[in-house]
Structure formats: C-alpha cells, structure tokens
TORKOLKOL-459681 format. One record per residue: y, z, x of N, C-alpha, C in turn; residue number from 0; residue in three letters. Coordinates in steps of 0.2 Angstrom, whole numbers, plus 5000, padded with zeros to 4 digits. Each point is the difference from the previous one (the first is absolute). Example, Ala and Ser with C-alpha at 12.3 -4.5 7.8 and 13.67 -1.06 7.14 Angstrom:
<pt <4972, 5039, 5066>, <5006, 5000, 4996>, <5006, 5000, 5004>, 0, "Ala">
<pt <5005, 4996, 4998>, <5006, 5001, 5004>, <5005, 5003, 4996>, 1, "Ser">
//
This chain:
<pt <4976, 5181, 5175>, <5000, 4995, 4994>, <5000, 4993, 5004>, 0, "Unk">
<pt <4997, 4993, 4996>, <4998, 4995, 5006>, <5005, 4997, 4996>, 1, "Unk">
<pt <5002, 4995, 5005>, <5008, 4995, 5000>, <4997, 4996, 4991>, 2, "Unk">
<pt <4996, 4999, 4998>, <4997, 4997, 4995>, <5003, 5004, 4993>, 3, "Unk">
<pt <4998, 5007, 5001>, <5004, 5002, 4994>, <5004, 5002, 4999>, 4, "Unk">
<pt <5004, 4998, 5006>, <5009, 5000, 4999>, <5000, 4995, 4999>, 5, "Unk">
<pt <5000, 4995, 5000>, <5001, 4993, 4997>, <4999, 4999, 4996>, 6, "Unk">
<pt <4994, 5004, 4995>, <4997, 4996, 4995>, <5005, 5001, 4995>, 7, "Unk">
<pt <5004, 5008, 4999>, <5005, 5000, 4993>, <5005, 4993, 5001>, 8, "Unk">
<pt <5001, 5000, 5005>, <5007, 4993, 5002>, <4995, 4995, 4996>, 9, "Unk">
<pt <4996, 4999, 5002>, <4996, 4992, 4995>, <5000, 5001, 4993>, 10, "Unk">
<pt <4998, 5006, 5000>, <5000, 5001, 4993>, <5005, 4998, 4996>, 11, "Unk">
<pt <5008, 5002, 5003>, <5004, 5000, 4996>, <5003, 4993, 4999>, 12, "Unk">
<pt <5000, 4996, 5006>, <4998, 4993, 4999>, <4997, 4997, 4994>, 13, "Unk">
<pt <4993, 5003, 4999>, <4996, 4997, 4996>, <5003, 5001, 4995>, 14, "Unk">
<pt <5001, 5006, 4999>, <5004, 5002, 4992>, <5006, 4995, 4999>, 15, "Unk">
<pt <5005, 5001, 5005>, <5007, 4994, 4999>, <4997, 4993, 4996>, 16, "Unk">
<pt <4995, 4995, 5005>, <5000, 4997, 4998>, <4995, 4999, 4993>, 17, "Unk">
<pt <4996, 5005, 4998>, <4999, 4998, 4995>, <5004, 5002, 4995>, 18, "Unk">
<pt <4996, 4993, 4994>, <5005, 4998, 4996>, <5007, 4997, 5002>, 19, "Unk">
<pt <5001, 4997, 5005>, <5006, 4998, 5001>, <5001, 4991, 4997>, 20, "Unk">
<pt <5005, 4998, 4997>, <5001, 4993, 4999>, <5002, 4997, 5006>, 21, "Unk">
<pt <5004, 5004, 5006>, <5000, 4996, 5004>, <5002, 5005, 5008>, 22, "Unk">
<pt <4999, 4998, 5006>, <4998, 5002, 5006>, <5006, 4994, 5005>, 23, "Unk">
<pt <5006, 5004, 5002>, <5001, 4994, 5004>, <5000, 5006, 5009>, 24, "Unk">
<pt <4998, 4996, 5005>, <5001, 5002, 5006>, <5005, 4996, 5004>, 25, "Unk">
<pt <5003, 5003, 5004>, <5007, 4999, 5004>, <4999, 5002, 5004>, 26, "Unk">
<pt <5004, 4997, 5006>, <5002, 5002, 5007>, <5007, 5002, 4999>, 27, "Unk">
<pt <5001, 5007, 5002>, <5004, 5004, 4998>, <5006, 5001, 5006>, 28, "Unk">
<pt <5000, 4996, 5007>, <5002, 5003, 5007>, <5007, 4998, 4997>, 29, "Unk">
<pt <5003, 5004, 5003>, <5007, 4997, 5003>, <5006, 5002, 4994>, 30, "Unk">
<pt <4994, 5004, 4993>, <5005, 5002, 4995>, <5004, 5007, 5003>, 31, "Unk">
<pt <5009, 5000, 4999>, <5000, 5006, 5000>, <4998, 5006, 4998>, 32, "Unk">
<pt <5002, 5006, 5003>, <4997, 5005, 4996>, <5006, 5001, 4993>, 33, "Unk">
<pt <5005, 4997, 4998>, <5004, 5001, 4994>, <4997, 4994, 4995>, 34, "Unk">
<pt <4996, 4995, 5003>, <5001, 4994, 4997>, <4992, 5001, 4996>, 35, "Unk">
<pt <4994, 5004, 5004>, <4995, 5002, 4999>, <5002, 5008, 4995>, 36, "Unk">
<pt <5002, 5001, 5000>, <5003, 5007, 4992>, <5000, 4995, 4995>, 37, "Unk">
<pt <5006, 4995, 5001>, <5001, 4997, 4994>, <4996, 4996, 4996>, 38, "Unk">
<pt <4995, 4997, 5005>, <4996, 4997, 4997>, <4995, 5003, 4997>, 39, "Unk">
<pt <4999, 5006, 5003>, <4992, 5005, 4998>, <5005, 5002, 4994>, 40, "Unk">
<pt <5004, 5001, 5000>, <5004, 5003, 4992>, <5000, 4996, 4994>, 41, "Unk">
<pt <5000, 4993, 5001>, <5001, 4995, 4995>, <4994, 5000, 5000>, 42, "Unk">
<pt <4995, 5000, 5004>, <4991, 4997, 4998>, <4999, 5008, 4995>, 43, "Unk">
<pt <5003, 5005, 5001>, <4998, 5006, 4996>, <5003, 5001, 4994>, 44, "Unk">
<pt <5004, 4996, 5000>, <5006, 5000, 4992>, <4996, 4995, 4996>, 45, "Unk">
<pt <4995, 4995, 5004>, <4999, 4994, 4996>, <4990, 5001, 4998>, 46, "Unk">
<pt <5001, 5007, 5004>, <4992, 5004, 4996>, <4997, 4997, 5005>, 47, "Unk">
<pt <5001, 4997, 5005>, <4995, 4997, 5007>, <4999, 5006, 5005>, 48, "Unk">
<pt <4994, 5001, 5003>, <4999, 5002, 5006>, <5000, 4997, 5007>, 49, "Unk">
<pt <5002, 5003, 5006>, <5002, 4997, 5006>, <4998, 5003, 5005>, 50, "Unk">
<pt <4997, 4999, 5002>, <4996, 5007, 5006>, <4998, 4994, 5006>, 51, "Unk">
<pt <5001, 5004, 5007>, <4998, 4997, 5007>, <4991, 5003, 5003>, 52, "Unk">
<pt <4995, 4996, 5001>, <4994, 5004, 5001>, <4998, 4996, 5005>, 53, "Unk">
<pt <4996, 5002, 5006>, <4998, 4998, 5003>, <4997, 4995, 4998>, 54, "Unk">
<pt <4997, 4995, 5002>, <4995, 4993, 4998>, <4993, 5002, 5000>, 55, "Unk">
<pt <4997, 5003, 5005>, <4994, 5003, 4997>, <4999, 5002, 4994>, 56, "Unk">
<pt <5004, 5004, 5001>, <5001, 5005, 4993>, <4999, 4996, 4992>, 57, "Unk">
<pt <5005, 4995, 5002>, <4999, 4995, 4994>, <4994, 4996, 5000>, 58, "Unk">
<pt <4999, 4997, 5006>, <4995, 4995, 4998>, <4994, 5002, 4998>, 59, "Unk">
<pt <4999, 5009, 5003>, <4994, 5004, 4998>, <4999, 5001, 4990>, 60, "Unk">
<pt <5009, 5002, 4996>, <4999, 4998, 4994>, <5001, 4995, 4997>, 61, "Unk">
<pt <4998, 4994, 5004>, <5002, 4994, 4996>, <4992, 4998, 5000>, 62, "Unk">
<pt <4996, 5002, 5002>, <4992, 4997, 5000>, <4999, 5000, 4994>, 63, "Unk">
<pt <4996, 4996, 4998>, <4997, 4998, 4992>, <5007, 5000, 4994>, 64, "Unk">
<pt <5005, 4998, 5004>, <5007, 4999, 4994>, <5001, 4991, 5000>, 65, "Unk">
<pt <5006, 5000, 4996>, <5002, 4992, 5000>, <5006, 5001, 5007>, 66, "Unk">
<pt <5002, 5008, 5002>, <5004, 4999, 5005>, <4996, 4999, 5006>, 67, "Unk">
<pt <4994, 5000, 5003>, <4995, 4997, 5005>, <5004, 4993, 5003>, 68, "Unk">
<pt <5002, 4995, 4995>, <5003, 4995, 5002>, <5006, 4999, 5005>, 69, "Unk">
<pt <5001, 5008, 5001>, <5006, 5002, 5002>, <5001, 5000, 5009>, 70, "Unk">
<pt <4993, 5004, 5000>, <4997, 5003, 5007>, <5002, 4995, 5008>, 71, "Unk">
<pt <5000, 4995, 4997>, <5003, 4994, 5008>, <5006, 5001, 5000>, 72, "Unk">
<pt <5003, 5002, 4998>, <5007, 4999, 5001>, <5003, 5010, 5000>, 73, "Unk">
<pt <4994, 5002, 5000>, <5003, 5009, 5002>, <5000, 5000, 5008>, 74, "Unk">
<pt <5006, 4997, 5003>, <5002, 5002, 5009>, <5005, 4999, 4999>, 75, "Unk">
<pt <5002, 5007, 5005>, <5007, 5001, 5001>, <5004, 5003, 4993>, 76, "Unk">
<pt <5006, 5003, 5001>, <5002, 5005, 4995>, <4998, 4999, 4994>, 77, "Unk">
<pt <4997, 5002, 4996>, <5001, 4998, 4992>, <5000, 5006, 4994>, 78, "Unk">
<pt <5004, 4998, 4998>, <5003, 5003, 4991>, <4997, 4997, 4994>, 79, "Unk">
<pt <4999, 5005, 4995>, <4995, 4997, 4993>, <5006, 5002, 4998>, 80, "Unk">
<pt <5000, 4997, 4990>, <5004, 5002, 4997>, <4994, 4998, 4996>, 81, "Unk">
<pt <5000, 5002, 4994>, <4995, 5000, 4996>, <5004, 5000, 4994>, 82, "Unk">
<pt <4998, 4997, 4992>, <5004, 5002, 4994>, <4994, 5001, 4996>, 83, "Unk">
<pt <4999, 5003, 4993>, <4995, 4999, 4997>, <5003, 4999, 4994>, 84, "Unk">
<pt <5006, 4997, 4998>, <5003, 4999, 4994>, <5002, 4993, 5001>, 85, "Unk">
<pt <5006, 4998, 5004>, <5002, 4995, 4999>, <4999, 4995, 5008>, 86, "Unk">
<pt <4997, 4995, 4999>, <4996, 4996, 5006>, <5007, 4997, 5003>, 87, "Unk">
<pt <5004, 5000, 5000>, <5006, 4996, 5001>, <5004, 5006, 5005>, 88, "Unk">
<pt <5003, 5005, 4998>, <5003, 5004, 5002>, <5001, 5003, 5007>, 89, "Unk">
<pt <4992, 5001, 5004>, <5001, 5000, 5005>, <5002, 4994, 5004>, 90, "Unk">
<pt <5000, 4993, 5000>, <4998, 4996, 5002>, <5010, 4998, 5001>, 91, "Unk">
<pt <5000, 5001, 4993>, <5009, 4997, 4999>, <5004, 5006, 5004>, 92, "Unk">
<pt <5000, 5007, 5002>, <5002, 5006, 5002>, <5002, 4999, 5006>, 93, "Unk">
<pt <4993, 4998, 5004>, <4997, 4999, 5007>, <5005, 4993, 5001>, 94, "Unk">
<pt <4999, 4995, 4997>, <5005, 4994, 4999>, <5006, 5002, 5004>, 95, "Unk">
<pt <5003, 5002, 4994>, <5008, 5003, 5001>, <5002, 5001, 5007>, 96, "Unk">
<pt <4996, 5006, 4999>, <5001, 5002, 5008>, <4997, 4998, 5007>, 97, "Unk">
<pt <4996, 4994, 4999>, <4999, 4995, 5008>, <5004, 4996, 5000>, 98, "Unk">
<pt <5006, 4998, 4993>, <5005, 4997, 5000>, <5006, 5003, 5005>, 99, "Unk">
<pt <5000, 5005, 4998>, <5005, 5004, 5002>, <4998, 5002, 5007>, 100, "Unk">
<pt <4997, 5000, 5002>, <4996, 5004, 5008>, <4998, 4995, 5004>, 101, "Unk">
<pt <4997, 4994, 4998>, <4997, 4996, 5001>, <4995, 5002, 5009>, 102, "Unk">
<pt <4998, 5004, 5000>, <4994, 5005, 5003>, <4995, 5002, 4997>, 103, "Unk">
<pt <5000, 5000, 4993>, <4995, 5002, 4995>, <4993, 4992, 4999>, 104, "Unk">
<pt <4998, 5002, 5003>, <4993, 4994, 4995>, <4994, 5001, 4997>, 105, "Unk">
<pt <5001, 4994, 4996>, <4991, 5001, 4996>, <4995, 4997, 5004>, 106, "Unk">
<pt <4996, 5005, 5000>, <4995, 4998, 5003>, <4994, 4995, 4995>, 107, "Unk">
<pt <4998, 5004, 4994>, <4999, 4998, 4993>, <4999, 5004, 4993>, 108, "Unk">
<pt <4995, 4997, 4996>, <5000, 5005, 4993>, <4994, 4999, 4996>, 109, "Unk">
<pt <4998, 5007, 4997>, <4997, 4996, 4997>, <5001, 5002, 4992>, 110, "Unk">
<pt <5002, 4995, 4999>, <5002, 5002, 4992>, <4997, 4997, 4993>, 111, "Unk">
<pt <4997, 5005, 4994>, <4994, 5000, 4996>, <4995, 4998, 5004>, 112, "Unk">
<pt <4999, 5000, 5004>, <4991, 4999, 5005>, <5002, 4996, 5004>, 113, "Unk">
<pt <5006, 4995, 4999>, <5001, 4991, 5003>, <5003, 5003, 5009>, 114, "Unk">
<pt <4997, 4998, 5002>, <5003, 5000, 5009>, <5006, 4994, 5000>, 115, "Unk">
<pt <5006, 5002, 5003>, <5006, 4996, 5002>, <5002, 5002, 5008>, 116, "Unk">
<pt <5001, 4994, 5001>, <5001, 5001, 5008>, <5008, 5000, 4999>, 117, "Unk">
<pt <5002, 4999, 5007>, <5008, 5006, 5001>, <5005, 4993, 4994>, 118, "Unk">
<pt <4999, 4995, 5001>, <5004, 4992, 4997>, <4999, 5002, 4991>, 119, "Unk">
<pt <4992, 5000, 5001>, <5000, 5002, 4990>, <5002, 5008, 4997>, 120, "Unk">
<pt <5002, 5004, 5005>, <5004, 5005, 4999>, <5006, 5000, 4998>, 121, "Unk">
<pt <5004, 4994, 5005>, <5006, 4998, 4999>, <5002, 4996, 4995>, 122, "Unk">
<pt <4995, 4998, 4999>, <4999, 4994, 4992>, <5001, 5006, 4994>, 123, "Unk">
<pt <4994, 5006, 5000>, <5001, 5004, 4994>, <5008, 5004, 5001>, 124, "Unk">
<pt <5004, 5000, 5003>, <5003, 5005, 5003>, <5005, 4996, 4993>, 125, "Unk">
<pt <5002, 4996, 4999>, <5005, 4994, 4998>, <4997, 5001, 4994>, 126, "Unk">
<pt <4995, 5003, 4997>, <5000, 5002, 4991>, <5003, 5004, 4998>, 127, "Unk">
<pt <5003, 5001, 4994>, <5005, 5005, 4998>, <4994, 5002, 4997>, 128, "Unk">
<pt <5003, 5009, 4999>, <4996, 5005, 4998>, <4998, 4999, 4992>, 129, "Unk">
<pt <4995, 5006, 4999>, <4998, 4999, 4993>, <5005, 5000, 4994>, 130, "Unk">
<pt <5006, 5005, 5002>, <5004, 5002, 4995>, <5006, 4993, 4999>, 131, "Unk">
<pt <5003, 4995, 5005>, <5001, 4997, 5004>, <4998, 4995, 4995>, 132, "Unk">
<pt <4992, 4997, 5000>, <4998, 4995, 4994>, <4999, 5003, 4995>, 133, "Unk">
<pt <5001, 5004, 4997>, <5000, 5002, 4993>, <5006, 4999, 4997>, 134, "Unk">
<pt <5005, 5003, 5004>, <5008, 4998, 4997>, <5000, 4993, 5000>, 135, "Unk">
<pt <4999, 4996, 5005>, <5003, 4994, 4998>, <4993, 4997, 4996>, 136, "Unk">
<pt <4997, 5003, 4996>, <4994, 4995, 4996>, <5003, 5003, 4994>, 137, "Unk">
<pt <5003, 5007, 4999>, <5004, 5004, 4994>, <5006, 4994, 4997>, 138, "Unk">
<pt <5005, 4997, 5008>, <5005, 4998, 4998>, <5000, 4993, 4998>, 139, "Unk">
<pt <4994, 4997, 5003>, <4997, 4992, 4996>, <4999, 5002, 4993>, 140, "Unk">
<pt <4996, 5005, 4998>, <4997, 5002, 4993>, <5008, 4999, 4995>, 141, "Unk">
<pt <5006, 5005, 5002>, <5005, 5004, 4996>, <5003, 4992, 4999>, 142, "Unk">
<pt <5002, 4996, 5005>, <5004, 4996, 5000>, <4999, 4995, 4992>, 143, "Unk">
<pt <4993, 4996, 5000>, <5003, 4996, 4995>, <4999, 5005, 4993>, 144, "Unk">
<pt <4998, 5004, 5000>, <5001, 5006, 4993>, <5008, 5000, 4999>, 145, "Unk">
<pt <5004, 5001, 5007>, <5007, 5003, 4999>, <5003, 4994, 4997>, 146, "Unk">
<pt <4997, 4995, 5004>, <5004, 4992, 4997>, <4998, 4998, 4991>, 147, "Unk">
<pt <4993, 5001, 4998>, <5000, 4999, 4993>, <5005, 5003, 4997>, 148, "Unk">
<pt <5000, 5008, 5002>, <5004, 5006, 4997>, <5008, 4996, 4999>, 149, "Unk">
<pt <5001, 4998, 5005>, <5008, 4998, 5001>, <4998, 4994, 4993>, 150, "Unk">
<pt <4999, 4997, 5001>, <4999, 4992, 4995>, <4999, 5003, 4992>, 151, "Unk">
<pt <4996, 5004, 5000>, <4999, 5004, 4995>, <5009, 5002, 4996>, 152, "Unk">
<pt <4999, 5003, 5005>, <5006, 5004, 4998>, <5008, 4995, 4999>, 153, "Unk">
<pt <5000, 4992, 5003>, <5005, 4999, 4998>, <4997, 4994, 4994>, 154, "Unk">
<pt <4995, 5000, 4998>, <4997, 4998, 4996>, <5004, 5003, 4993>, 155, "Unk">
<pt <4996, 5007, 5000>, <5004, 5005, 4996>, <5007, 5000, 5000>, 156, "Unk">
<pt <5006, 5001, 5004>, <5007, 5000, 5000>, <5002, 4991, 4995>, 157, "Unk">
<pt <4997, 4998, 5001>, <4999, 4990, 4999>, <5001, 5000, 4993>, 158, "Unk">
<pt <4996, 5005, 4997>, <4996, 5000, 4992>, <5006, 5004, 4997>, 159, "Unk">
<pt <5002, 5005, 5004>, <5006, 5007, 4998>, <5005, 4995, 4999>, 160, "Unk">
<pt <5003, 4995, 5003>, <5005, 4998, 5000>, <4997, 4994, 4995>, 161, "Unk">
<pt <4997, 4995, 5001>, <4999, 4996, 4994>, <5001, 5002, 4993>, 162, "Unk">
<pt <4997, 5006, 5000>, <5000, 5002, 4993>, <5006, 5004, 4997>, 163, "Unk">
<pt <5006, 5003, 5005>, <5006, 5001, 4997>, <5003, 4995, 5001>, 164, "Unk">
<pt <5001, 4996, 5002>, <5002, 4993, 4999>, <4999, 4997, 4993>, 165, "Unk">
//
C-alpha cells in the first residue's frame, strides 16, 4: 500500500472536523503536562469541542481550498487544533484558562466564522463571555425594570388599600 493512502483517511478526518466548524483555533501545545493536557482535552470535550494533535502536512494538506488555508504559515513546530461547531467562543476561552494557568500553552491563531485572527486577536476574543453568559445578563436588563414597575405597582395598590380604609 503507498504512504498516500495511509495518509489520505488522516486528511479526511480533518476535512470532516473542520467542516462546518464556527471556529478553528491552533496552538503550540509544548511544555503542557501530561495531567494538565487530560484536563484540558476534558473541558474542550464537555464544552462539545474537539482537540486533536496532527502532523502539519497532514493539516495543511486539509486546509487547501478552506478559510483554514490562512492557517498554513504558521503550521511549524508542535501544533494542536481545537475545533467547535456550535459555540465560536468556547474553544478559545477553554484554551484561554489553561495558558493562564500553564503559561507554556500558545496561540498560534484562528479562524473564526471564516475571520483569521492572529495569536493577539485570539486573546482579544478569549475576553468575550460565552453565549449563555450574554443571554443571562441581557435576560437580567430585560427583568429588572419589569421588577421595579411591579414593585411601584404594587405599593401604588397598598396606597389605594389604605387610603380607602382610612
């Protein structure tokens, strides 16, 4: 069998990860432990991300004709994908955590909804809170002044009770 068609399934799988992905982040992976590297593939896999180490060939052979092509200069030396296809943020804040913590971990870059960000506009997206994250506090703007008419309402009502036994 020729070295080509052992490789090709590896590409493939690639091409499948990323398609349909909202976001692509690559990393320089060295220097994580092997306790610190569990924890993190565990949190990308609880938050529905994939995280897998492939050679750079490998990648850069499935990146041809994608928006991950913009990737290709920067595939040297170790690197790690994390891939999400649900929440664009998730990988990026996960991988965050943990170069905080480790500070061995880097971005290389990403690319997210189609947009290329290098390692700096990584760490800029890193700082957004998640979807669920702005929903709650857009929920808690909404409730707030409902709650306060409510309140005014109501001793509007108490006001009227007593006026009129009086």
């Amino acid at each position: 069998m020729a070295k080509v068609e052992l490789k090709q399934p590896i590409v493939d799988e690639i091409k499948a990860m990323i398609d349909g992905a909202v976001s692509i982040v690559l990393v320089d992976y060295r220097g994580l432990t092997v306790e610190q590297d569990t924890r993190l593939r565990k949190n990308l896999r609880e938050a529905g991300c994939i995280y897998k180490v492939y050679k750079n060939t490998f990648m850069k052979r499935a990146f041809e004709g994608t928006d991950c092509a913009q990737l290709d200069n920067l595939l040297e030396g170790p690197s790690a994908i994390a891939v999400s296809k649900d929440d664009a943020t998730a990988p990026i804040r996960i991988l965050n955590n943990m170069a905080k913590e480790a500070n061995v971990l880097e971005f290389k870059a990403a690319i997210v909804e189609g947009t290329f960000y290098d390692a700096e506009g990584v760490k800029t997206l890193a700082s957004i809170p998640s979807r669920e994250e702005l929903i709650s506090k857009l929920l808690g703007s909404l409730q707030a002044p409902i709650a306060n008419l409510a309140r005014v309402l109501k001793q509007i009502a108490e006001k009227d009770d007593n006026t009129a036994e009086a």
